[in-house]
C-alpha positions, 0 to 999 in steps of 0.5 A: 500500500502506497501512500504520495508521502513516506510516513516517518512512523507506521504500525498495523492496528490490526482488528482494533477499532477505536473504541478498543485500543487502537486510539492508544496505539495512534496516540503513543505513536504521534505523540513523539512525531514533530509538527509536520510527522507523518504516521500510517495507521493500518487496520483490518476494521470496517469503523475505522474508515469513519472514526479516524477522520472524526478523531483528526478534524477533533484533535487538529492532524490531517488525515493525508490519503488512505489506501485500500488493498482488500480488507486491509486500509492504510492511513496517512496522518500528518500531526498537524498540517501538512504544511508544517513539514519541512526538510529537516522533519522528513529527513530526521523523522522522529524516534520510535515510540517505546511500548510498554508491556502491562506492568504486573502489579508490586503491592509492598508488604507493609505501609510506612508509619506516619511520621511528625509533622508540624502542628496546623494552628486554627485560622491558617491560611492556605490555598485549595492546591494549584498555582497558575504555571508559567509559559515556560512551564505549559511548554515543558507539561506538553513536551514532557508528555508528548516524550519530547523533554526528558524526565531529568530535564522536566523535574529540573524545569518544574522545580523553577517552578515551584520554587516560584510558587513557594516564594509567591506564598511566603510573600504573601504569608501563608501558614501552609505551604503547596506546591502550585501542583506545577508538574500537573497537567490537571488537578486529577489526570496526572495520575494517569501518566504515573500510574502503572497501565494506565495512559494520558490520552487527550479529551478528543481522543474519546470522540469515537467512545461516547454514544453521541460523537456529533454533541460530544464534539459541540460540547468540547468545542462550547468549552473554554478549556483547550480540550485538545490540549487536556489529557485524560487517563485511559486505564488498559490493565491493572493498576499500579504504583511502581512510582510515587504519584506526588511523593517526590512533590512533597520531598521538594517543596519540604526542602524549601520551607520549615512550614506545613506542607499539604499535598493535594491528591485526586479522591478515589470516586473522582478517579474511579469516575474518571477512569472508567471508560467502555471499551478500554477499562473494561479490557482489565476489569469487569466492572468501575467497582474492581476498578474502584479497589485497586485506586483505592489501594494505591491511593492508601500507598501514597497516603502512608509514604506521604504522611511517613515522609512529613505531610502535615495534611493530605486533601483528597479532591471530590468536586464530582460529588457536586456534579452528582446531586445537582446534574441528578439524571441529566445527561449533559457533561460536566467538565469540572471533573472530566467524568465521562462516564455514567452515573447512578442515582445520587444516593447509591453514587453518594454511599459509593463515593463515602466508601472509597473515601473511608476505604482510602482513609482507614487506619490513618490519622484522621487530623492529617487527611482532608477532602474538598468540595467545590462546583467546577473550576474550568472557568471564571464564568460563574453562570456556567458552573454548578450551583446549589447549597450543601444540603444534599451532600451533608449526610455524606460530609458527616460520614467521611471519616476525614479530619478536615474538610476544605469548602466552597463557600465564598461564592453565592452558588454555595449557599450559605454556611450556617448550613453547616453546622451539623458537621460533626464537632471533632472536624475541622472546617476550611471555609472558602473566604475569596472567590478565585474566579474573580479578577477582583482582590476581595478587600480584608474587611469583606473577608473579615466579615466572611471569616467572622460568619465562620467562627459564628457557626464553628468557633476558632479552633475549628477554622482553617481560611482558603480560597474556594478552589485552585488557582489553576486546576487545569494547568492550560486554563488558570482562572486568575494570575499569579499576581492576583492568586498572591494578593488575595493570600495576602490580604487573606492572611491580614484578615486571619490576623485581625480576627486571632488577635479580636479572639485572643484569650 
């Protein structure tokens, strides 16, 4: 089969189709292609001759000619436009892909035992996890996840970073440190690129996967989020944690700073909810409930090697419990999570999401875990994000066996916080006093007035003050700046200050 063009890479899909592996194989092998590669895709399957064009016009590579010879067809695929080939492209080519066998799974012995760590005092200020990342480090996520930037080169660039961020947080006076979570595409899909047989796939990749590829397609395109650009974790055996998932995160900040430091990790319902895909988990597990036991054990893995290592709290984010009870049985896809699969009825998802998260939990120290809470965070629109008080989820919040929880509650769409009162009374409660989203430094005395509104319902020694959510969930997407993230700290810490010192004994 001969294509007008000599492809620089080329592999036989065989019978795959789409929906069943074969997006994984085109993905590993353009991914290392520069601008302008040429990729030939063969296959024996009929759905690939309408799925393959669907997946370029969504991800933005030219589909160049296909060739047919019998049963077997042939595509070339430019990553990009064909007009970004040059010379030195077709001549150099691109190094070939490195496949990955499916991992067997090493489970240790025995987990660590915590070690101390510095105490949290009440009122500490602290953001929800993530800081907006500079240009250079955008360049680096792709590069590093596309296989063009070596992992020393990626953990050299990314320290830069962070320790920018440190210093951002230390200028404006925060009582507990993160790391901006700037090695991170997205708050969630990270994992997926750690985790053994698991993979990063972009969110256009699934176009052939979902029941309704033409409103699939509307919906990412009606997104601010660049869905291109966003990577989504595709699950293709059983999963593993060879590697550390935020460990080496953690041992970096900790090297920058004696304060607190809090390392935020995707929650077990989330990452279940996330990874869960037809066609490609089901290949490794039968249902999202054994998909749902082996996240929580690695998920208990970090936890014991974080809280061996120092962690003074480790906040595990569940902001898909809100897509649950307020998107009830609508079908309409919620980006706040990059949750694409489907859901039960709201209690049964509720009592299964209480679970893992207890499951995850158990037998650790209940004052160094934590969970957040929020209504979606991919865009400073607030009338497009989900809206709706804690009500339905209060039940749920009183059964979670976590220390701390970490909530929305600055923005109107969270309702109010006296609603809260019936948390149980050994928890301590991180209430969201600026609204991240807004471009607008909040003054010191409206987030005095919120913070006072807290100590009414929870007194002092059960607070800790943050914003409602990141400052940059996902990285290509920040909702603010740096600039405004570190000035809404500072005057969060000045409004901390004044209440301590109205409430000093």
């Amino acid at each position: 089969m001969k294509h007008a063009h000599t492809p620089d890479t080329s592999f036989d899909g065989g019978d795959l189709d789409c929906g069943n592996g074969l997006l994984l194989l085109i993905r590993r092998h353009i991914d290392p292609l520069p601008r302008g590669g040429l990729m030939e895709v063969i296959s024996t399957e009929t759905s690939v001759r309408e799925d393959l064009p669907a997946w370029c016009r969504m991800t933005g590579n030219a589909l160049i000619s296909m060739v047919e010879d019998g049963r077997r067809l042939s595509f070339l695929v430019c990553k990009g436009a064909l007009s970004e080939r040059t010379l030195a492209t077709a001549v150099g080519g691109a190094s070939p892909p490195q496949f990955q066998e499916i991992k067997a799974i090493i489970i240790p012995e025995r987990l660590p035992p915590p070690a101390p760590a510095p105490n949290i005092a009440p009122l500490s200020v602290m953001g929800i996890g993530s800081w907006p990342r500079p240009g250079w480090m955008l360049r680096a996520i792709h590069a590093h996840m596309e296989g063009r930037l070596s992992d020393e080169e990626f953990d050299a660039t990314a320290d830069d970073a962070v320790r920018l961020v440190v210093e951002s947080q230390l200028r404006a006076g925060v009582n507990v440190l993160t790391d901006g979570e700037q090695r991170r595409d997205s708050y969630a899909s990270f994992v997926g690129g750690i985790l053994d047989n698991c993979q990063l796939i972009p969110l256009t990749d699934l176009l052939p996967l979902v029941d309704d590829p033409v409103e699939f397609e509307r919906e990412l395109r009606a997104l601010d989020v660049p869905a291109a650009d966003v990577r989504h974790p595709a699950v293709f055996g059983p999963l593993g944690r060879s590697k550390p998932i935020a460990l080496h995160e953690l041992r970096f900040l900790k090297s920058l700073s004696d304060k607190p430091v809090k390392i935020a990790l995707p929650g077990p319902y989330l990452l279940t909810r996330t990874m869960w895909m037809e066609c490609i988990s089901d290949r490794a597990y039968a249902t999202r409930e054994d998909l749902a036991k082996d996240i929580v054990r690695v998920l208990r893995e970090e936890l014991a090697f974080l809280l061996a290592e120092g962690a003074a709290l480790v906040q595990f984010d569940e902001p898909v419990l809100t897509e649950v009870v307020f998107t009830g049985a609508k079908t309409q896809r919620s980006f706040m999570c990059g949750a694409l699969s489907e859901k039960g009825d709201p209690l049964t998802e509720l009592a299964f999401a209480r679970d893992l998260l207890n499951a995850v939990v158990a037998g650790f120290p209940k004052d160094r875990t934590a969970v957040h809470i929020c209504r979606g965070n991919w865009t400073s629109d607030e009338s497009t994000c989900l809206s709706g008080d804690y009500a339905p989820l209060l039940e749920t919040l009183c059964a979670l066996n976590v220390g701390t929880y970490f909530l929305e509650l600055c923005t109107p769409r969270a309702g109010e916080v006296a609603l809260l009162k019936a948390l149980p009374g050994d928890r301590r409660v991180g209430v969201g006093v600026v609204n991240q989203k807004l471009d607008r430094v909040e003054s010191v005395e409206e987030i005095v007035d919120k913070i006072e509104a807290a100590v009414a319902v929870f007194g002092i020694d059960r607070l800790l003050i943050n914003p409602d959510c990141g400052f940059a969930t996902f990285a290509d997407n920040p909702v603010t700046s740096a600039k405004v993230a570190q000035a809404k700290l500072a005057n969060m810490v000045r409004a901390a200050d004044i209440v301590r010192a109205r409430h000093q004994r």
